[in-house]
MISE-637364 format. One record per residue (C-alpha): x, y, z; residue in one letter. Coordinates in steps of 0.02 Angstrom, whole numbers, plus 50000, padded with zeros to 5 digits. Layout:
N
XYZA;...
//
This chain:
180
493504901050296X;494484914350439X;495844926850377X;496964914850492X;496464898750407X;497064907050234X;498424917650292X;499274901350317X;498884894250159X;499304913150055X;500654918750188X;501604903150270X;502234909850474X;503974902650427X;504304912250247X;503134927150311X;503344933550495X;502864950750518X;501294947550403X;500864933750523X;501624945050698X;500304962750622X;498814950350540X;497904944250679X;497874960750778X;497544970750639X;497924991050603X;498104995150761X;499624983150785X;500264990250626X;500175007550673X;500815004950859X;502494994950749X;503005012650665X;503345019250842X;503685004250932X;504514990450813X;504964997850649X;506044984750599X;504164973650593X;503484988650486X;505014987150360X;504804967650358X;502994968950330X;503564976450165X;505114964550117X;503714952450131X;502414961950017X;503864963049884X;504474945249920X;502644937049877X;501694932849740X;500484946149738X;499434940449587X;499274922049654X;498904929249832X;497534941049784X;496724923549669X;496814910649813X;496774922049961X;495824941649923X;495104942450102X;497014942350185X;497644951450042X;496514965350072X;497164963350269X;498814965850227X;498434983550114X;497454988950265X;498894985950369X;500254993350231X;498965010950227X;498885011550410X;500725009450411X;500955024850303X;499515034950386X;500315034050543X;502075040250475X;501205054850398X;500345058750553X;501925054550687X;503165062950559X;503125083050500X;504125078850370X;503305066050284X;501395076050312X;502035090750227X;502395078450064X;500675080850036X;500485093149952X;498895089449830X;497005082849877X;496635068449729X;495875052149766X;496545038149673X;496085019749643X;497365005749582X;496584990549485X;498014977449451X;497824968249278X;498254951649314X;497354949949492X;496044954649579X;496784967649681X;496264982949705X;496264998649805X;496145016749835X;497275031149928X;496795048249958X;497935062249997X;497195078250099X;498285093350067X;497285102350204X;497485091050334X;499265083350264X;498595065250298X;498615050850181X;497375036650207X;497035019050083X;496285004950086X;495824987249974X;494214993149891X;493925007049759X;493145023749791X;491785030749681X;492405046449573X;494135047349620X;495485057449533X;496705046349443X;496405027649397X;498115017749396X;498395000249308X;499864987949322X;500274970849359X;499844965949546X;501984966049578X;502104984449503X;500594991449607X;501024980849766X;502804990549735X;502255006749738X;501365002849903X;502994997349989X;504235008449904X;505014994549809X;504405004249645X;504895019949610X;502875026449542X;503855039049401X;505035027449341X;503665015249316X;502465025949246X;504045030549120X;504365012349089X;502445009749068X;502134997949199X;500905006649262X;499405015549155X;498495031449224X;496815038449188X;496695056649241X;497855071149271X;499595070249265X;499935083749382X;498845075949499X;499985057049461X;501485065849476X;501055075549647X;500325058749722X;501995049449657X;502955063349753X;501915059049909X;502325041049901X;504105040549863X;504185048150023X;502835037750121X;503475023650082X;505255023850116X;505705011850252X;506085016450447X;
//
């Protein structure tokens, strides 16, 4: 079955329009938005924090995964188009997110050397810091709906690896992620 069949099964055009608007043309739509449409960028993630994440990522993975790639390319293109925002990144970890209650998962990278930040739906072998949390609480920290401290402090989320490293990639994304 196409990414368009299910998007309109996991992501209806009515209750989500900028998902539907970036889907079909992919990253490149979603990093042209940052510069060109940022109020589709900041809907995008309304969206993300308006769904069911969980239920998405059982009935519909394949567009789920489409919408992380276009929420990293989002964020790798404000890093890159915006000094302030690269120089956030101050640490080179690799981390993968695993949600609990879903099948989602992902990984980000920072690159303190280059000052870029880069993701995507699958895991990476080896990285840095592991995080766990409900498929809400990790989709959250991916649209700046939740705060990645404060939930690590509430336990929402779990993390395997060094905290330095957690708290320097949390610093990254609170930024990141703010809206345009």
């Amino acid at each position: 079955m196409s990414v368009e069949h299910r998007l309109g099964d996991a992501f209806s055009a009515d209750d989500y329009p900028a998902i539907n608007a970036l889907l079909p043309d992919g990253a490149s739509a979603a990093r042209a938005s940052v510069s060109e449409e940022p109020e589709l960028v900041n809907g995008l993630m309304d969206e993300v924090d308006r769904a069911d994440v969980a239920e998405a990522a059982e009935e519909a993975p394949e567009v789920v995964e489409e919408v992380q790639r276009l929420l990293w390319a989002v964020h790798s293109e404000k890093v890159e188009r915006f000094d302030v925002l690269a120089s956030a990144v101050t640490a080179s970890v690799e981390v993968n997110y695993r949600a609990m209650d879903s099948p989602l998962e992902g990984h980000m990278q920072t690159d303190a050397s280059s000052r870029t930040l880069t993701g995507g739906p699958s895991t990476v072998e080896g990285g840095d810091l592991l995080l766990t949390g409900s498929s809400d609480v990790l989709a959250g920290l991916l649209t700046g709906s939740t705060d990645p401290l404060k939930a690590y402090e509430r336990s929402e989320i779990q993390v395997e690896g060094s905290l330095a490293d957690a708290r320097s990639v949390a610093g990254s994304l609170r930024k990141v992620t703010r809206r345009l």
